[in-house]
C-alpha positions as CSV (number, residue, x, y, z in Angstrom):
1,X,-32.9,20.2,-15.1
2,X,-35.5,19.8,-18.1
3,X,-36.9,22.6,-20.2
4,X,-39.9,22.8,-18.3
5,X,-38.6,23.9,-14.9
6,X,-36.0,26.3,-16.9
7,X,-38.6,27.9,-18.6
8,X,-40.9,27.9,-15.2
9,X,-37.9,29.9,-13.7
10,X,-37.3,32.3,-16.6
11,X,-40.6,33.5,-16.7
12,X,-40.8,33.5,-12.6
13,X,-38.1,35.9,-12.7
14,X,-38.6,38.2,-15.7
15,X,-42.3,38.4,-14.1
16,X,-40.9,39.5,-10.4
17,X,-38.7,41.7,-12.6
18,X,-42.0,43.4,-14.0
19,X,-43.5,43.5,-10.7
20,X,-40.5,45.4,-9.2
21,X,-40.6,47.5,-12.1
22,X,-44.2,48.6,-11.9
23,X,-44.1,49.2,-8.0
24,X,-40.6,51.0,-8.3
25,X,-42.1,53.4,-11.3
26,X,-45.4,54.0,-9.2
27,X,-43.1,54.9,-6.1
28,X,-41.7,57.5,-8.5
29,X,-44.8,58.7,-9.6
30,X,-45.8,59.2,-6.2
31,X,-41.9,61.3,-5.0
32,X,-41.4,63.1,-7.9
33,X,-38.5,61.1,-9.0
34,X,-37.0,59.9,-11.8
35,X,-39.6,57.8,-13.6
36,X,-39.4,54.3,-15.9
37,X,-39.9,55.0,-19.4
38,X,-43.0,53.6,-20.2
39,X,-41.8,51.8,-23.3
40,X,-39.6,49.9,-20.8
41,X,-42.7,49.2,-18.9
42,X,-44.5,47.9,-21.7
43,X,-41.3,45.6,-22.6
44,X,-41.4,44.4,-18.8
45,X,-45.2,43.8,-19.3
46,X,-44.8,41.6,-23.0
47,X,-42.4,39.4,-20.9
48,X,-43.8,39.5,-17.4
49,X,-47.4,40.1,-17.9
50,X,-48.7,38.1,-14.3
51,X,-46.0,40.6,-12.8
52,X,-46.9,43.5,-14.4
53,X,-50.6,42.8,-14.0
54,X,-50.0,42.2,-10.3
55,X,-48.3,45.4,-10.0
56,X,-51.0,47.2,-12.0
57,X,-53.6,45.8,-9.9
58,X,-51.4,46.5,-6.3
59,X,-49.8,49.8,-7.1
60,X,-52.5,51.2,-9.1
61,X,-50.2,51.7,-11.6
62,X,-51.1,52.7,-15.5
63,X,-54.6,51.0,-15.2
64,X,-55.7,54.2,-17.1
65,X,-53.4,54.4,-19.8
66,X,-54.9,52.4,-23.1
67,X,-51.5,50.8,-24.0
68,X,-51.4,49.0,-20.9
69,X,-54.7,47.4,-21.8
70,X,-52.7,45.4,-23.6
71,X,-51.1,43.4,-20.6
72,X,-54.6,40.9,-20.0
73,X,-53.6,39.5,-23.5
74,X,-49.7,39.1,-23.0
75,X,-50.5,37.3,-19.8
76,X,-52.9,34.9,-22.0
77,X,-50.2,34.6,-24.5
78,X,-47.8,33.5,-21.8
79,X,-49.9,31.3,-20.4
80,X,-50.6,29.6,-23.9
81,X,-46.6,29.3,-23.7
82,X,-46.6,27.8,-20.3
83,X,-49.4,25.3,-21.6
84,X,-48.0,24.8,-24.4
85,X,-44.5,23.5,-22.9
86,X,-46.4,21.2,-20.3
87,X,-48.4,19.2,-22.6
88,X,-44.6,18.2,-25.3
């Protein structure tokens, strides 16, 4: 396997891990259970952004918190990464 596809499949899975994150906190919210720190959110979100901006956008999850305005840049970042790796 070459770097490309491992790295593909990294950030595939940390971002379904954010995803899963966001829509498990949101069920939470919604219960009255126990909740995701959102510190943890925001780590899921610097390494998954297209998952956590999915779930933002899905669940309706945090779109009002100012932090989490923050997530349209990580996913830019990431994509610079992922652009970045194609074109070596």
């Amino acid at each position: 396997m070459t770097q490309i596809p491992t790295l593909l499949i990294f950030l595939t899975i940390l971002n379904i891990i954010s995803l899963t994150s966001f829509g498990v906190d949101k069920l939470k919210s919604v219960t009255g259970g126990w909740r995701i720190p959102e510190q943890k959110l925001m780590l899921a979100a610097l390494f998954g952004p297209f998952g956590a901006y999915a779930g933002m956008l899905i669940f309706r999850h945090k779109t009002r918190k100012t932090k989490f305005l923050l997530v349209p840049i990580f996913l830019l970042i990431q994509l610079g990464v992922i652009v970045y790796f194609r074109l070596i």
